[in-house]
PQR file with spaces between the fields and no chain letter, atoms N, CA, C, O and H, PARSE charges and radii, in Angstrom:
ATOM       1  N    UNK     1     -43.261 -129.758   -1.232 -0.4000 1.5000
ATOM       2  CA   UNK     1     -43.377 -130.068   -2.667 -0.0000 2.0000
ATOM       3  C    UNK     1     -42.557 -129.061   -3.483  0.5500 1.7000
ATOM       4  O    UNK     1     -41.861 -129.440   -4.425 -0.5500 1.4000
ATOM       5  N    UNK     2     -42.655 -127.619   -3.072 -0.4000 1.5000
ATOM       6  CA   UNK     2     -41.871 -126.919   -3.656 -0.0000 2.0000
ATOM       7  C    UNK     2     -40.314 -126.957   -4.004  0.5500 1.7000
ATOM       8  O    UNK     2     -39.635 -126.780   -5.016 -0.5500 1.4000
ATOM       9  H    UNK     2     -43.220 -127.310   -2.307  0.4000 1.0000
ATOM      10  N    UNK     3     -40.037 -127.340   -2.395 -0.4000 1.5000
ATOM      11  CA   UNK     3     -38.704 -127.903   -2.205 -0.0000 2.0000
ATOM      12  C    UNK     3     -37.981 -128.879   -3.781  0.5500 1.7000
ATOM      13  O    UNK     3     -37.167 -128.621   -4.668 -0.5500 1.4000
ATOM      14  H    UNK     3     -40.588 -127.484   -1.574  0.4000 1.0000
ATOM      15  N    UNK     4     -38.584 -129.684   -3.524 -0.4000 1.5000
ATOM      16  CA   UNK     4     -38.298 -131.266   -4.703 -0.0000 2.0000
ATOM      17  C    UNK     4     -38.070 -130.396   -5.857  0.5500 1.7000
ATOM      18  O    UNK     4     -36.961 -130.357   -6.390 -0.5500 1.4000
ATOM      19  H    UNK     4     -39.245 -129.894   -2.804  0.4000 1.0000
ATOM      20  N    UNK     5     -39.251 -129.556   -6.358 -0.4000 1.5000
ATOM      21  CA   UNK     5     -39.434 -129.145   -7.674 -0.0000 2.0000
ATOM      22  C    UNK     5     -37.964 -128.289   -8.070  0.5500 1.7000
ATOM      23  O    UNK     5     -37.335 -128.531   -9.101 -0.5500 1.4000
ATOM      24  H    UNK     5     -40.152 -129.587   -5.925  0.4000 1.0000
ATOM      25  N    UNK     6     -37.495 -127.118   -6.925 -0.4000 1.5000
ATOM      26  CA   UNK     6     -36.526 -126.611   -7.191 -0.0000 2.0000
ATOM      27  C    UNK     6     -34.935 -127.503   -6.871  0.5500 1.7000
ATOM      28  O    UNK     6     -33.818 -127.209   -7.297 -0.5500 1.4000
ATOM      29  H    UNK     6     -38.006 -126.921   -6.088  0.4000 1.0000
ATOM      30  N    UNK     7     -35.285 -128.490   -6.105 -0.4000 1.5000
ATOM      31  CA   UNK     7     -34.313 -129.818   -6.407 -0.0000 2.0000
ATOM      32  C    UNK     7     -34.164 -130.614   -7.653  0.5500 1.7000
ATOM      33  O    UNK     7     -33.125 -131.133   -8.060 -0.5500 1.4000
ATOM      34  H    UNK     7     -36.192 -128.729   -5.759  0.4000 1.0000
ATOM      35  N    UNK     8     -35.512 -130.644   -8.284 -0.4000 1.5000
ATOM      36  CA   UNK     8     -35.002 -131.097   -9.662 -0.0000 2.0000
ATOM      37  C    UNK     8     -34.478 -130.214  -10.690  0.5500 1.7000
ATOM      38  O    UNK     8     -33.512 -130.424  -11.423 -0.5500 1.4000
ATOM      39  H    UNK     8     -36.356 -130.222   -7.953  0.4000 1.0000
ATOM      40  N    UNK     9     -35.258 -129.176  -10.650 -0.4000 1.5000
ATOM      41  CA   UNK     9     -34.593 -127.867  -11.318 -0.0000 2.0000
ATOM      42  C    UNK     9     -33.004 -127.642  -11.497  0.5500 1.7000
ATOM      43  O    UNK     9     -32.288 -127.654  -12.499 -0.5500 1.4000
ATOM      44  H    UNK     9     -36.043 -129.005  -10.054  0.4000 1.0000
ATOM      45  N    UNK    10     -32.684 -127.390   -9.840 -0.4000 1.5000
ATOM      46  CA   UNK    10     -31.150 -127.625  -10.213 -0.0000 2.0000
ATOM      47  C    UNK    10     -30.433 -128.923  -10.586  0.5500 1.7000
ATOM      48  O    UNK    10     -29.440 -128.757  -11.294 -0.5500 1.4000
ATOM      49  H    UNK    10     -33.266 -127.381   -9.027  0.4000 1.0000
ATOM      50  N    UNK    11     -30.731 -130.158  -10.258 -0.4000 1.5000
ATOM      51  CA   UNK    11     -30.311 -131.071  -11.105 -0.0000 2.0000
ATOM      52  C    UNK    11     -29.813 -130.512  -12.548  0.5500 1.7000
ATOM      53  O    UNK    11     -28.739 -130.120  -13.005 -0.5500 1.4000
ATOM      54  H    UNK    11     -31.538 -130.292   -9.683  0.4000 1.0000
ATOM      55  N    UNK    12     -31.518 -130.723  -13.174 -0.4000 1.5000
ATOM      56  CA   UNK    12     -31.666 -130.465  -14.449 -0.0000 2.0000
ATOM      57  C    UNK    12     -30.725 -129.185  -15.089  0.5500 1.7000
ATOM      58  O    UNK    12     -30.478 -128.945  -16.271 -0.5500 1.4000
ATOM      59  H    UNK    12     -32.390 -131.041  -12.803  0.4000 1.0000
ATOM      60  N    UNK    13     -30.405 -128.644  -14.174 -0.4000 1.5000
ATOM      61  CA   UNK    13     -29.539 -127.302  -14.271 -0.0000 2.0000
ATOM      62  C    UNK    13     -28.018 -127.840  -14.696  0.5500 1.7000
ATOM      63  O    UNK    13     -27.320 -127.502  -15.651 -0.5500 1.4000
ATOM      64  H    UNK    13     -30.605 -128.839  -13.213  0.4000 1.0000
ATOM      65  N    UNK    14     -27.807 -128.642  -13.808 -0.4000 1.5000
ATOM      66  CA   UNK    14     -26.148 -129.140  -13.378 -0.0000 2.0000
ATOM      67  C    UNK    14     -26.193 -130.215  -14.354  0.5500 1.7000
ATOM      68  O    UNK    14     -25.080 -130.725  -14.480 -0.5500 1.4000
ATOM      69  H    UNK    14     -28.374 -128.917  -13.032  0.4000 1.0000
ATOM      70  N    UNK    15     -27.080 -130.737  -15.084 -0.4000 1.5000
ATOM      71  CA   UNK    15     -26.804 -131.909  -15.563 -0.0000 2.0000
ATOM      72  C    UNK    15     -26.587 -131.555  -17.300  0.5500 1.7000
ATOM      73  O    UNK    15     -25.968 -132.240  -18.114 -0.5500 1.4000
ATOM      74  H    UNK    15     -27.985 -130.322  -14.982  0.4000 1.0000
ATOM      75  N    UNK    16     -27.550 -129.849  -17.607 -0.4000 1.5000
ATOM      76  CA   UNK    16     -27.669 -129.932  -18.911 -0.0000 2.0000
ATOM      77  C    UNK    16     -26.545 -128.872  -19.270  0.5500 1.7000
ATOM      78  O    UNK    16     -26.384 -128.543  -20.445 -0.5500 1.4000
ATOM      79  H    UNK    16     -28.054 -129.293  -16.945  0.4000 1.0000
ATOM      80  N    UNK    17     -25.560 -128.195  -17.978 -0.4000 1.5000
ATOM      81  CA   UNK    17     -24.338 -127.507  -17.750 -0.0000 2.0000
ATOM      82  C    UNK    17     -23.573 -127.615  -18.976  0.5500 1.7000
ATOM      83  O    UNK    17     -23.474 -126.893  -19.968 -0.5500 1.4000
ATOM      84  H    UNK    17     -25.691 -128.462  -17.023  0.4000 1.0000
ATOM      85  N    UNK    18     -23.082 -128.672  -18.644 -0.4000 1.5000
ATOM      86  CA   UNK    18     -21.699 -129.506  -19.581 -0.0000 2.0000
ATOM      87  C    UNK    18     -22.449 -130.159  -21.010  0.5500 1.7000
ATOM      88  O    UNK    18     -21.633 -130.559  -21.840 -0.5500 1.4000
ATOM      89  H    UNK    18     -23.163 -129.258  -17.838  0.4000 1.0000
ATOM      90  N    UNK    19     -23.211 -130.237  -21.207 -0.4000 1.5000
ATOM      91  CA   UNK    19     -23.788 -130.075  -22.724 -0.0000 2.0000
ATOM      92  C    UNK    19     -24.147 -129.106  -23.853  0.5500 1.7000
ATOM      93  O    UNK    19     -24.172 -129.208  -25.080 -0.5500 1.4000
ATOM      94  H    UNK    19     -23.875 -129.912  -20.533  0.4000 1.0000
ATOM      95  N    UNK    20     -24.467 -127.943  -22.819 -0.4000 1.5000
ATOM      96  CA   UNK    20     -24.355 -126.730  -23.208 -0.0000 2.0000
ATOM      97  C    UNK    20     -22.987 -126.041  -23.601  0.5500 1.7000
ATOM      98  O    UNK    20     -22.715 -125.258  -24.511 -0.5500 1.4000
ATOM      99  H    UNK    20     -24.447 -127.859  -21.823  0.4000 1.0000
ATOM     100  N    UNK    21     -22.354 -126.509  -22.769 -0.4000 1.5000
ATOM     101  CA   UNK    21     -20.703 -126.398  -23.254 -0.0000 2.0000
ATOM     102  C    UNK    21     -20.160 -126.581  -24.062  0.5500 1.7000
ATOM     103  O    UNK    21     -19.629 -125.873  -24.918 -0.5500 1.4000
ATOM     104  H    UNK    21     -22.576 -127.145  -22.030  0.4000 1.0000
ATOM     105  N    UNK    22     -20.276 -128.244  -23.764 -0.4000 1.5000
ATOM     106  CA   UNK    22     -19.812 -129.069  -25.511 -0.0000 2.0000
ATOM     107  C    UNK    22     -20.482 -128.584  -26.700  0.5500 1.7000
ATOM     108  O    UNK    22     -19.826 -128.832  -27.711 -0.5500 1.4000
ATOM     109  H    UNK    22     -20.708 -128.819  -23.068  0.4000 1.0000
ATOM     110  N    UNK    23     -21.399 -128.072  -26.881 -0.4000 1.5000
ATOM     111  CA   UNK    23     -22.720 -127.695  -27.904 -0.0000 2.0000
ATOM     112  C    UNK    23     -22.001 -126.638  -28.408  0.5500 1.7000
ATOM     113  O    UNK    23     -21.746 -126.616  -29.612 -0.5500 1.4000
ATOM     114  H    UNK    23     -21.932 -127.870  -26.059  0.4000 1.0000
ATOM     115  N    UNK    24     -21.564 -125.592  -27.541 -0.4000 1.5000
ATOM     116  CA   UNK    24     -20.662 -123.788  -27.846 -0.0000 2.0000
ATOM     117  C    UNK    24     -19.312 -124.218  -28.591  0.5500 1.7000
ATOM     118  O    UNK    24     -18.875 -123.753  -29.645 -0.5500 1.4000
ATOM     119  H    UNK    24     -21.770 -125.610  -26.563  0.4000 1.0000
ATOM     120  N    UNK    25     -18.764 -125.208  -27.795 -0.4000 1.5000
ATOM     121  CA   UNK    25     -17.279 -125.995  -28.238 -0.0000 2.0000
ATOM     122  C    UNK    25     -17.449 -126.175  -29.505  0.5500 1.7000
ATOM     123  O    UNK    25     -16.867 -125.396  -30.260 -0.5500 1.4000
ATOM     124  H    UNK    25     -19.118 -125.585  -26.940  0.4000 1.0000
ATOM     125  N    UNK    26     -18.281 -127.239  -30.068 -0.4000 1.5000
ATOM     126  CA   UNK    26     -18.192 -128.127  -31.298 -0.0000 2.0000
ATOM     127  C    UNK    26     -18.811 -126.625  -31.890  0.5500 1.7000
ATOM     128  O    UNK    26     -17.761 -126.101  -32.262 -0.5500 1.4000
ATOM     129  H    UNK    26     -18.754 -127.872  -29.455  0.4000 1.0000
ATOM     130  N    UNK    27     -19.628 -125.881  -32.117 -0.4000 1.5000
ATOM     131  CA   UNK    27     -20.110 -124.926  -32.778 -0.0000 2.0000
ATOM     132  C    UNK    27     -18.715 -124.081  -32.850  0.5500 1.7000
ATOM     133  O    UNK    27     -18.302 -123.725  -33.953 -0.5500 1.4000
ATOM     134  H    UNK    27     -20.481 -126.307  -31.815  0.4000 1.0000
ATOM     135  N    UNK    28     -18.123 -123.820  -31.870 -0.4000 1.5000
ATOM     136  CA   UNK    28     -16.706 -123.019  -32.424 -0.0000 2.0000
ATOM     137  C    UNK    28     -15.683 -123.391  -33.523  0.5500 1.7000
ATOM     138  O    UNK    28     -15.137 -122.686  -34.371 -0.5500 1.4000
ATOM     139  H    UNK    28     -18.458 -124.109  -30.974  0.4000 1.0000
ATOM     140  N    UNK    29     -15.574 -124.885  -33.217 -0.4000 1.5000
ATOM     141  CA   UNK    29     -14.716 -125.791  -33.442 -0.0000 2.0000
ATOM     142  C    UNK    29     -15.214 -125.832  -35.177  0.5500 1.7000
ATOM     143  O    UNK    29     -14.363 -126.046  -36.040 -0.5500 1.4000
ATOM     144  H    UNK    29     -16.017 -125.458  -32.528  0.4000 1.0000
ATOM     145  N    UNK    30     -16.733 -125.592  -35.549 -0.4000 1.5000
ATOM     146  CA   UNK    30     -17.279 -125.976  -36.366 -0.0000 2.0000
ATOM     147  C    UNK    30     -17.073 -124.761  -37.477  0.5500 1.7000
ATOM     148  O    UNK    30     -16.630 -124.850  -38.622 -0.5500 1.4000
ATOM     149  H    UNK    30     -17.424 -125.418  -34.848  0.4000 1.0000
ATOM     150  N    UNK    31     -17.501 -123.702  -36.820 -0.4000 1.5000
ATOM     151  CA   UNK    31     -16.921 -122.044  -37.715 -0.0000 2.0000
ATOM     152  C    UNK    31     -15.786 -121.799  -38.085  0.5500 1.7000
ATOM     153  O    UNK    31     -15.409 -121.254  -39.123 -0.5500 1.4000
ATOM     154  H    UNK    31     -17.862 -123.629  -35.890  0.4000 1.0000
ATOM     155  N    UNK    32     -14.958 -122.379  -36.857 -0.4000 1.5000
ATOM     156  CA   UNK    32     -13.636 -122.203  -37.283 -0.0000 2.0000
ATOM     157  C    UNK    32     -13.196 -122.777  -39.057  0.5500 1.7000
ATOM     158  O    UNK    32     -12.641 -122.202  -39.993 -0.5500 1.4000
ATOM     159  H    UNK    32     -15.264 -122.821  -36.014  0.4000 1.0000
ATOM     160  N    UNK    33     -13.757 -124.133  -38.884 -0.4000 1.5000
ATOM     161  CA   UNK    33     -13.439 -124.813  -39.703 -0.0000 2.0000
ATOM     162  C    UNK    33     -13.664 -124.292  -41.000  0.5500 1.7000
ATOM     163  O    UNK    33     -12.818 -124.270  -41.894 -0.5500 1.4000
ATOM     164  H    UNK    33     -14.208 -124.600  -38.124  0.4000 1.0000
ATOM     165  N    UNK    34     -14.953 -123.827  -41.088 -0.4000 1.5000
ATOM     166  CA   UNK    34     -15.970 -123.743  -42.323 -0.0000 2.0000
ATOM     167  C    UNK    34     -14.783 -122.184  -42.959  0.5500 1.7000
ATOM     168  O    UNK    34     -14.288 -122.037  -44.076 -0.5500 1.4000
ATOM     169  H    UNK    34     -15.640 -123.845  -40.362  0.4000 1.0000
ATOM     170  N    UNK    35     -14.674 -121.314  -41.781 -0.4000 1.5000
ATOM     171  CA   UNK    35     -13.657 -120.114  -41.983 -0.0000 2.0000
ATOM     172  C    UNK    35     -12.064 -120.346  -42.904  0.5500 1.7000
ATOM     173  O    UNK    35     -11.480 -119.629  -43.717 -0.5500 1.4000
ATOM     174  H    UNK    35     -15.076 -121.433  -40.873  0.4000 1.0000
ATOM     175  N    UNK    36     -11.842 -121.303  -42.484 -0.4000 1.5000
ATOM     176  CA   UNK    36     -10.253 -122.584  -43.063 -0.0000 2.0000
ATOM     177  C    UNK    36     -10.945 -122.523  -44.270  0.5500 1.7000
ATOM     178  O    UNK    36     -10.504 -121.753  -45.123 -0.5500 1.4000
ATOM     179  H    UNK    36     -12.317 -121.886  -41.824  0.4000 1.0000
ATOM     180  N    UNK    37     -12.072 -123.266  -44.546 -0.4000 1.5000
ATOM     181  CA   UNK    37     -12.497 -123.488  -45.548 -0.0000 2.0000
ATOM     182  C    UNK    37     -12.362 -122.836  -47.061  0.5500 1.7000
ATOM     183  O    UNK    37     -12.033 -123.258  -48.169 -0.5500 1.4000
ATOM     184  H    UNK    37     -12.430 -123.892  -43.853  0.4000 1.0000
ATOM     185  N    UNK    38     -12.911 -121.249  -46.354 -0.4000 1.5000
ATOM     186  CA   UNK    38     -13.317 -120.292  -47.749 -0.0000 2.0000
ATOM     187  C    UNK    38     -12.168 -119.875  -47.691  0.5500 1.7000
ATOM     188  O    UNK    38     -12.174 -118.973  -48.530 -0.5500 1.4000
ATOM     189  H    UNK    38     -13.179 -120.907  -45.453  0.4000 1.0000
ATOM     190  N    UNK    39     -10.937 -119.931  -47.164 -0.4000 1.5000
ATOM     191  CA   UNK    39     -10.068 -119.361  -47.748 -0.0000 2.0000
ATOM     192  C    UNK    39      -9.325 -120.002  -49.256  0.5500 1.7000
ATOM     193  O    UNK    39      -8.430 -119.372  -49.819 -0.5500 1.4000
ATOM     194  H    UNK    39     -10.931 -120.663  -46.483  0.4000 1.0000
């Protein structure tokens, strides 16, 4: 049972990876902008 649990774990690991990414991306992408902005 333990097994499974830390099998879904990493799933859940690998799956929420690349969203976490995109999330840092668009937040960069997003400061940058706002920075353009006040000038």
């Amino acid at each position: 049972m333990r097994i499974l649990r830390d099998f879904l774990l990493a799933i859940r690991t690998v799956v929420a990876l690349p969203f976490i990414i995109l999330l840092l991306v668009v937040l960069k992408i997003f400061l940058r902008d706002m920075d353009i902005a006040e000038d």
